[in-house]
C-alpha positions as CSV (number, residue, x, y, z in Angstrom):
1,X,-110.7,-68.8,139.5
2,X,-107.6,-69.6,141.4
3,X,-106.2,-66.2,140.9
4,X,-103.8,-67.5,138.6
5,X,-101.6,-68.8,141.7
6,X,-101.6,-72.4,140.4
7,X,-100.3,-71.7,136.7
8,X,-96.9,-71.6,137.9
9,X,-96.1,-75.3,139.2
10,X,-92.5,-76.5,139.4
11,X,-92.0,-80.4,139.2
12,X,-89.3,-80.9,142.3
13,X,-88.2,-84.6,143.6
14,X,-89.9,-84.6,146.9
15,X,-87.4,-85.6,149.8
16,X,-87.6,-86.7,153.0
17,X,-87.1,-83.4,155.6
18,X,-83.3,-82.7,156.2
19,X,-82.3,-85.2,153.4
20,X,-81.8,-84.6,149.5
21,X,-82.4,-88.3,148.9
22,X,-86.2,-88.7,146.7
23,X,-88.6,-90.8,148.6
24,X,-89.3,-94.1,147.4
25,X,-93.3,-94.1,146.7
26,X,-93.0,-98.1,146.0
27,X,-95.4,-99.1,149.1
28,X,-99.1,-98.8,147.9
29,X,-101.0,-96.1,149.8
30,X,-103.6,-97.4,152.6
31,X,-106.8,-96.4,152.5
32,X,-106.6,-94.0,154.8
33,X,-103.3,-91.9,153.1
34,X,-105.7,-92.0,149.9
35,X,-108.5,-90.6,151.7
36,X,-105.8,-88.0,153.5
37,X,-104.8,-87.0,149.8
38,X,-108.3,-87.0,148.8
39,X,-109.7,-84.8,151.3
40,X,-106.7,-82.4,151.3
41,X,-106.9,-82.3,147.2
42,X,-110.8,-81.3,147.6
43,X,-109.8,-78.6,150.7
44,X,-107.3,-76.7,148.5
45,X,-110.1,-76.3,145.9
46,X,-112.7,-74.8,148.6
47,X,-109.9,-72.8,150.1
48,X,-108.7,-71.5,146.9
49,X,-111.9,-70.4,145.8
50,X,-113.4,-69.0,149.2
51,X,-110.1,-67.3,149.0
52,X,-110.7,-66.2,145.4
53,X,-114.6,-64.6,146.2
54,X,-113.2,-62.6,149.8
55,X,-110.3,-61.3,147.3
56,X,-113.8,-59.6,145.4
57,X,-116.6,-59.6,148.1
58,X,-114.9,-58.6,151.2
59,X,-115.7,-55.5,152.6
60,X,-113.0,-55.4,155.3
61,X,-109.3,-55.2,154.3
62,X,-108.3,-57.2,157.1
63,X,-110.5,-60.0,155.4
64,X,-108.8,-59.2,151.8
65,X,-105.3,-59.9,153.5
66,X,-106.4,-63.2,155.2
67,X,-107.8,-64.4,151.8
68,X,-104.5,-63.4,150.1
69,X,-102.8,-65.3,153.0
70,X,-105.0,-67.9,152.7
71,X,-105.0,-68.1,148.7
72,X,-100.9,-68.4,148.6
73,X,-100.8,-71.3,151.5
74,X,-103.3,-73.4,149.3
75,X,-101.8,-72.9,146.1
76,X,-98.2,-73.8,147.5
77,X,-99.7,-76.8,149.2
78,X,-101.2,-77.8,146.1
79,X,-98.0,-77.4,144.0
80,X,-96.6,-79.8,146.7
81,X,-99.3,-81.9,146.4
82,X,-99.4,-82.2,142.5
83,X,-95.8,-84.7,142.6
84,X,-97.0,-86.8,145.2
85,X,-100.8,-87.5,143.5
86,X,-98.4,-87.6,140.4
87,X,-96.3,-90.6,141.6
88,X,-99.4,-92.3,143.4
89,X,-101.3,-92.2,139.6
90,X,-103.7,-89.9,141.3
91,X,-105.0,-86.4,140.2
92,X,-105.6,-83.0,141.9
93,X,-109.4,-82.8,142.6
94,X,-111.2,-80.0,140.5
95,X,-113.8,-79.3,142.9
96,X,-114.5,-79.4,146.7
97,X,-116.7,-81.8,148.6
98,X,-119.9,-81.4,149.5
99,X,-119.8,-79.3,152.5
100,X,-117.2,-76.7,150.6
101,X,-119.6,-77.0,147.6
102,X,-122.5,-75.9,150.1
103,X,-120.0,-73.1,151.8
104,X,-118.9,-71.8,148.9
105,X,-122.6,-71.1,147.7
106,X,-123.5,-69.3,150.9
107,X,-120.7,-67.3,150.7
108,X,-121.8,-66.2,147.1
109,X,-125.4,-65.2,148.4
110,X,-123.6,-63.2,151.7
111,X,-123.3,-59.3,150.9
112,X,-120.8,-56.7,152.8
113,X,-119.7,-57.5,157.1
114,X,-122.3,-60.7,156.6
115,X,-119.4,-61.8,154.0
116,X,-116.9,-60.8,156.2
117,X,-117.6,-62.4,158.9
118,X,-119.1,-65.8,157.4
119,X,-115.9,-65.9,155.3
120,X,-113.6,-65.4,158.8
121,X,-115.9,-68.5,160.3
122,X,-115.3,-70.5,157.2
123,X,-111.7,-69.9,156.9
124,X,-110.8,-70.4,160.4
125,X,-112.8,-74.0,160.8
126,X,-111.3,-75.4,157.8
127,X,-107.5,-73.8,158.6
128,X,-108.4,-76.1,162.1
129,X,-109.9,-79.2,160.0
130,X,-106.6,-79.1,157.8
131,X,-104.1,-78.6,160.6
132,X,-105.7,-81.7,162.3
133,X,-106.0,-84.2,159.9
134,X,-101.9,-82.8,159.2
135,X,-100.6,-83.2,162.8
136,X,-101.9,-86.6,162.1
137,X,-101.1,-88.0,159.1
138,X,-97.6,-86.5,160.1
139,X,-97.4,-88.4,163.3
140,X,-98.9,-91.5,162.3
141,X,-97.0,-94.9,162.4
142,X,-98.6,-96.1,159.1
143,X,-98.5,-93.3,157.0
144,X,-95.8,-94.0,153.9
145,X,-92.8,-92.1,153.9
146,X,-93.7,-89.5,151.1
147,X,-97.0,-88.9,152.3
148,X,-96.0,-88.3,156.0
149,X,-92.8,-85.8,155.0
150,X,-95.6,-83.9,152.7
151,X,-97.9,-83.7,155.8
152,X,-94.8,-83.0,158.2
153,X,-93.6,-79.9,155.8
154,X,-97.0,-78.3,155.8
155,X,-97.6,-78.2,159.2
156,X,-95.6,-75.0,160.1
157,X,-97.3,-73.3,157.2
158,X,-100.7,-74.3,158.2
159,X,-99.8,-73.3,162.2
160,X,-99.3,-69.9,160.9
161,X,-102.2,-70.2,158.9
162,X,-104.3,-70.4,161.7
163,X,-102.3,-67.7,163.9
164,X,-102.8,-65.1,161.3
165,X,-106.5,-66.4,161.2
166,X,-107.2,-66.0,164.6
167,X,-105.3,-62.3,164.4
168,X,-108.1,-61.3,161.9
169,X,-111.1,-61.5,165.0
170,X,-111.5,-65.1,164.1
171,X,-113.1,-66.8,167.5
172,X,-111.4,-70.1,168.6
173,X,-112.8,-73.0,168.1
């Protein structure tokens, strides 16, 4: 699982953008950063191992590619994650929530273009759900610091997540 993409973490002091000064993580989280972090941690995990299965089940190579696109994104976010959970006393979540949980096993009982073109749906609503929940943890007023410059450095990667979902004959939601 997580085609070995995670095994290679780096532990980096997390900056604000355009600065090389660390970011103080001395303010307590709200309860709406921990459930950001919390629902991001469990995302990567459904992403990663959607990802993971299309790498192995995918019939089409344009749906291998957007996996392997996909699978990279996800485990860089979750290396840039890891320091921030770290800092916060919080862990990486080991499995996804209930609705990736219930994805995921559909996906395993899908054969050939039913595969294909479950895993596109899949991929492209939860590239959407993450951009989202991104755009606004980056632009809200009460987000702390750290968490806001993680959320504001993701958000070209995950724009372009989406774009290249959409080029692989993903409808728009």
């Amino acid at each position: 699982m997580y085609g070995g993409a995670l095994g290679r973490q780096t532990h980096t002091p997390l900056a604000a953008p355009g600065s090389s000064t660390p970011l103080n993580f001395a303010v307590p989280l709200s309860p709406t950063e921990r459930d950001f972090l919390s629902l991001i941690s469990r995302e990567d995990v459904f992403q990663i191992e959607a990802a993971d299965l299309a790498l192995t089940r995918a019939s089409s190579p344009t749906v291998r590619r957007l996996a392997s696109t996909i699978l990279a994104a996800h485990a860089r976010m979750r290396t840039a994650l890891q320091p921030i959970l770290r800092a916060r006393g919080l862990a990486l979540a080991s499995t996804p929530d209930e609705h990736g949980t219930a994805t995921l096993g559909r996906l395993r009982a899908a054969r050939g273009a039913d595969f294909d073109r479950l895993y596109r749906e899949q991929a492209g609503q939860a590239e959407q759900r993450d951009l989202q929940r991104f755009e606004q943890a980056a632009h809200s007023d009460r987000e702390d610091s750290g968490v806001q410059a993680f959320a504001q450095r993701q958000l070209a990667a995950l724009r372009e997540d989406l774009r290249v979902a959409r080029t692989s004959g993903i409808p728009r939601g």
